[in-house]
N, C-alpha and C positions, 0 to 999 in steps of 0.2 A: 403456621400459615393456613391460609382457608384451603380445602377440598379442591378447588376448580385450580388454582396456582400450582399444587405439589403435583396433580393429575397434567397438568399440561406442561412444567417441569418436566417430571418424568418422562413424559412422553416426547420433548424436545431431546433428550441423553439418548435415547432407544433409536431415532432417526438417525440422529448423529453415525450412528453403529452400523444402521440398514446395509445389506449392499443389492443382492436383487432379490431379498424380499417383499409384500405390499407391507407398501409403508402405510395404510391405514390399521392393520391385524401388525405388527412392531408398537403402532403410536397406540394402539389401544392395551397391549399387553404391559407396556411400559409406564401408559398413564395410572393401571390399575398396581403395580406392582408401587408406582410413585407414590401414591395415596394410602398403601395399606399398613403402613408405619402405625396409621392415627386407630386403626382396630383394635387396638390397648384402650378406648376410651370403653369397649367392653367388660371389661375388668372392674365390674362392682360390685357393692356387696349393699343387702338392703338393712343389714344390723350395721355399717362401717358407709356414713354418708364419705367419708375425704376419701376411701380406698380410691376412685377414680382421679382424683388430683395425684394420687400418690405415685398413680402408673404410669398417668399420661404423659407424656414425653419421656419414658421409662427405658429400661432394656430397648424397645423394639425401634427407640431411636438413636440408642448406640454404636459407633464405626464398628463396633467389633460384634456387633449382629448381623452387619448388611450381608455375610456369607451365608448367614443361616435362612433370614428371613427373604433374599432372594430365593432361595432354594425352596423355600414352603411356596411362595406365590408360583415358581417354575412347577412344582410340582400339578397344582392346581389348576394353573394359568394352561399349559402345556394341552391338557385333556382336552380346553374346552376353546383356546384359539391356534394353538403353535400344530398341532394334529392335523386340525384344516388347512392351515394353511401351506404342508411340508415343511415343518420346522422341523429340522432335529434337536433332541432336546438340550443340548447344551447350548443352541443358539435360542432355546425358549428362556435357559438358565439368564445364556451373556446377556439377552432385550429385559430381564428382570432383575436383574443386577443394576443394568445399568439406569432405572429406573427408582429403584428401590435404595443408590444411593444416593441419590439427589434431597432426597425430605430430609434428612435430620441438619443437613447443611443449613438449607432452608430455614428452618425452622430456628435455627440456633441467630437466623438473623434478628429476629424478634424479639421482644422483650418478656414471653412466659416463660422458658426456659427451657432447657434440654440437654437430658445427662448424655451428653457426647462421649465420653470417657468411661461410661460404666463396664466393669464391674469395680475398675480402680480409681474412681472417684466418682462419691456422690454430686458433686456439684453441677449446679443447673446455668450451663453456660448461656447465658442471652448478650449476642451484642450490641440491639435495641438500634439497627441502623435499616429496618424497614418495618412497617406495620404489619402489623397480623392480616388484614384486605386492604389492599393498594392494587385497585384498577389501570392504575398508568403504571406499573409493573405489569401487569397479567394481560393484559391485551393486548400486547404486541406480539408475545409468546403465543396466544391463541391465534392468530392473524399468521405466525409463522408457520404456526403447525398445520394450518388450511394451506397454505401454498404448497406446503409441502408433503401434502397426502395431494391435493389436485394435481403435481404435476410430477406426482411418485419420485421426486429427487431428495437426497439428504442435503441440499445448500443452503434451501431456506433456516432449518436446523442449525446451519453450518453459521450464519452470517449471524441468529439471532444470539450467540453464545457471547459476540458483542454485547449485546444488549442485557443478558444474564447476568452477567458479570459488571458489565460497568455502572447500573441503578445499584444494585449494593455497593459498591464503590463510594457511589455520590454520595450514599446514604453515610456513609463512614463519614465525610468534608462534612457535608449537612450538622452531622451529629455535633461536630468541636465544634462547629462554627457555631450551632445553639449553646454548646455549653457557656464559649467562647464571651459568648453577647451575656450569658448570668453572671457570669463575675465582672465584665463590665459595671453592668446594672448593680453586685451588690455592695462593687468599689465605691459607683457614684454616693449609693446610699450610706456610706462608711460604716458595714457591714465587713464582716468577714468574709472571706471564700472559704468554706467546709468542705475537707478533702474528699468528701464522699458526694459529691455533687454530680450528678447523671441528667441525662439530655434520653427522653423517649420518644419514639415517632409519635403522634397522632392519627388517627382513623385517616387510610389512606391518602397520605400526603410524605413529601419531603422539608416542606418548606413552615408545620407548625408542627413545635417541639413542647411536651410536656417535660417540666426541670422541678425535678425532686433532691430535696439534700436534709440534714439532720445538723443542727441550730439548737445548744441551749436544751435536751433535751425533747426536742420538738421535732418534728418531722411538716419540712415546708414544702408546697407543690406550687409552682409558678409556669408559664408558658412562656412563648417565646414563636415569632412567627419571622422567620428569616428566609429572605427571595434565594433563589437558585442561583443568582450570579449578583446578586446584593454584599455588600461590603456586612460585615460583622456588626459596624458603627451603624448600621442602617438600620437594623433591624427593631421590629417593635415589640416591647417586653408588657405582658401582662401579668402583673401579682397576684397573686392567689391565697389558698389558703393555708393554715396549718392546724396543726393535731397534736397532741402530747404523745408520745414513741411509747408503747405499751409497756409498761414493767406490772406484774401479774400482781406481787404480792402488794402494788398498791392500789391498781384497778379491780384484780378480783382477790380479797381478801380469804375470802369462804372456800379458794377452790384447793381442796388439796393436791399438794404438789406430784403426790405418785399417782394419782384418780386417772383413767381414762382420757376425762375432760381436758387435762392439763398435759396428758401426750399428746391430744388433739391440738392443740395450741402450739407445739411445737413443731407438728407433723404441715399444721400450715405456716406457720412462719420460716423456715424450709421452702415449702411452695412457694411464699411471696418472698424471698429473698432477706427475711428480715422486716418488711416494710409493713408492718403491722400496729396497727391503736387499737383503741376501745372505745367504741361507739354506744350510747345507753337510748338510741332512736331519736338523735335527733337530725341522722343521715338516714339511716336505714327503718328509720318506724320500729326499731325492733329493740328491744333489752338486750344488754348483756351481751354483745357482740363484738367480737375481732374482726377487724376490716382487713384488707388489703388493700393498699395507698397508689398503688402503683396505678392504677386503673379508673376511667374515669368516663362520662360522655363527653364534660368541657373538661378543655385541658389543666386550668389551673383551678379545678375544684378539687376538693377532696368528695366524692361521692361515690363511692364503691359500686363495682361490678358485681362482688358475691363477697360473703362473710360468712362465718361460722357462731352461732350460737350457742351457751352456756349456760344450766339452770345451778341454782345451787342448791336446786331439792333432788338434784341425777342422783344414782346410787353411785357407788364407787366403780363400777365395768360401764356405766353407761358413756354412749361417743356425742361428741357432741354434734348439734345439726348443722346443714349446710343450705344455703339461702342465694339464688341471684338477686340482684334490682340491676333496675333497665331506667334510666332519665331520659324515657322520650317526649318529653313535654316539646311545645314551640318555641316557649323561652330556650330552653335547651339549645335546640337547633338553630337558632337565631344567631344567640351568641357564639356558638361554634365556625356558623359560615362567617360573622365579623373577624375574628380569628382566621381561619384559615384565609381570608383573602386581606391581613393586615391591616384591618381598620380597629383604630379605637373606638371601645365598648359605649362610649358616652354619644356617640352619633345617633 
């Protein structure tokens, strides 16, 4: 989740806690302590381009760190707000605790993923029932957290926990009900339903849904824009594209399989779930690259966020590179607002 939502998160859990200290020096220890999960994006290396995909949402977002990793922001946090303000430190500890476990929750609502479970399981838990920035999540949380430093009470905190809890909620109905409308849509077309069919938020919204599934060895990306109190039937489907599912030894022949390059390729396919093709530029401008599918600016394109590049003159230790693209175009944009507010594309 973005920086400004885990920060103010956190800093609604710390209120929560308050009893008569200022509740702005709580909401600032607790926003800080909420936010500092993502300081694993630190964790790079200039010979190892994926080492920061590898960390990020790593350990430092694991339940069974939030003991540790409170205690390092108490530690810190303590000197330089909980001191001024007469905090003893275990109540600098409890407002960073309670701060501190609010992000990987978070985070796990999205769809990049986050090893909840580590050290005893790798696996990158996303339950894809809110976007990564969703404004109409995060501003009411802001709005509460002002009420409730202006009029030093913990209720406002107290009321918006409704509101925390029940938008990820919605997003859960949201999510089937997108799925819900794809098998619909790929009954009508007497298509199969692929058991692996998944429903992703879109750039903050509820109501349009990126629908990724695997077809025939192809990996297909479709959208889907379904109203907040719309019947299932109602909803408007938009088709999209697809991509052939990466298999190495026939897209990249040349790469050997023990090489760097080819741990590299698994080190991200891992990061993306699996969701991974082979792009030769005529998504990304670029040769010889592994995408990740999951991600997009319009929902039912395939046009990748960031991919990993491949030479086959690397020596055998070399890593392979790492690439964002951005599709800000106005076509882009265009099409994204007909989507998000359910008009067909041909208008």
């Amino acid at each position: 989740m973005d920086p400004i939502t885990q920060g103010a998160l956190g800093a609604s859990a710390g209120q929560l806690i308050k009893k008569h200290h200022s509740t702005a020096a709580v909401s600032l220890m607790a926003a800080l302590a909420g936010m500092s999960a993502d300081l694993d994006v630190l964790i790079r290396s200039e010979t190892d381009p994926l080492l920061f995909l590898q960390y990020h949402r790593h350990f430092t977002h694991s339940f069974f760190f939030i003991p540790f990793g409170a205690l390092l922001c108490a530690l810190f946090l303590h000197e330089f707000i909980g001191k001024r303000n007469q905090f003893a430190f275990k109540e600098s500890y409890l407002f960073c605790f309670a701060g501190y476990a609010t992000h990987a929750l978070l985070d796990a609502c999205t769809t990049y993923g986050t090893l909840l479970f580590w050290p005893f399981s790798n696996e990158r838990i996303a339950w894809n029932n809110i976007a990564v920035v969703d404004l109409f999540y995060t501003l009411p949380i802001l709005f509460g957290l002002y009420l409730g430093i202006k009029k030093q009470s913990p209720w406002p905190a107290r009321i918006l926990v409704l509101w925390i809890l029940l938008y990820p909620a919605y997003g859960f109905l949201q999510k089937n009900k997108a799925e819900e409308a794809a098998k619909l849509f790929l009954q009508a077309q007497h298509q199969p339903v692929p058991y692996d069919l998944s429903a992703k938020p879109s750039l903050g919204s509820l109501v349009l849904w990126k629908i990724v599934y695997e077809s025939e060895g192809y990996f297909h990306v479709d959208a889907v824009h379904v109203g907040l109190f719309e019947n299932v039937s109602d909803a408007m489907y938009y088709p999209g594209d697809k991509i052939l599912k990466l298999d190495l030894s026939r897209d990249f022949p040349w790469l050997d399989k023990h090489s760097q390059q080819a741990k590299d390729v698994e080190r991200f396919s891992w990061f993306s779930a699996g969701y991974v093709a082979k792009d030769d530029g005529a998504l990304t401008g670029l040769s010889n690259r592994v995408i990740d599918i999951r991600y997009s600016s319009v929902p039912n394109e395939i046009n990748p966020l960031w991919s990993i590049g491949l030479k086959p003159e690397a020596s055998f230790y070399e890593h392979a590179s790492y690439d964002n693209h951005r599709d800000t175009s106005k076509a882009a944009r265009e099409k994204f607002m007909k989507m998000l507010f359910g008009k067909p594309l041909n208008d």
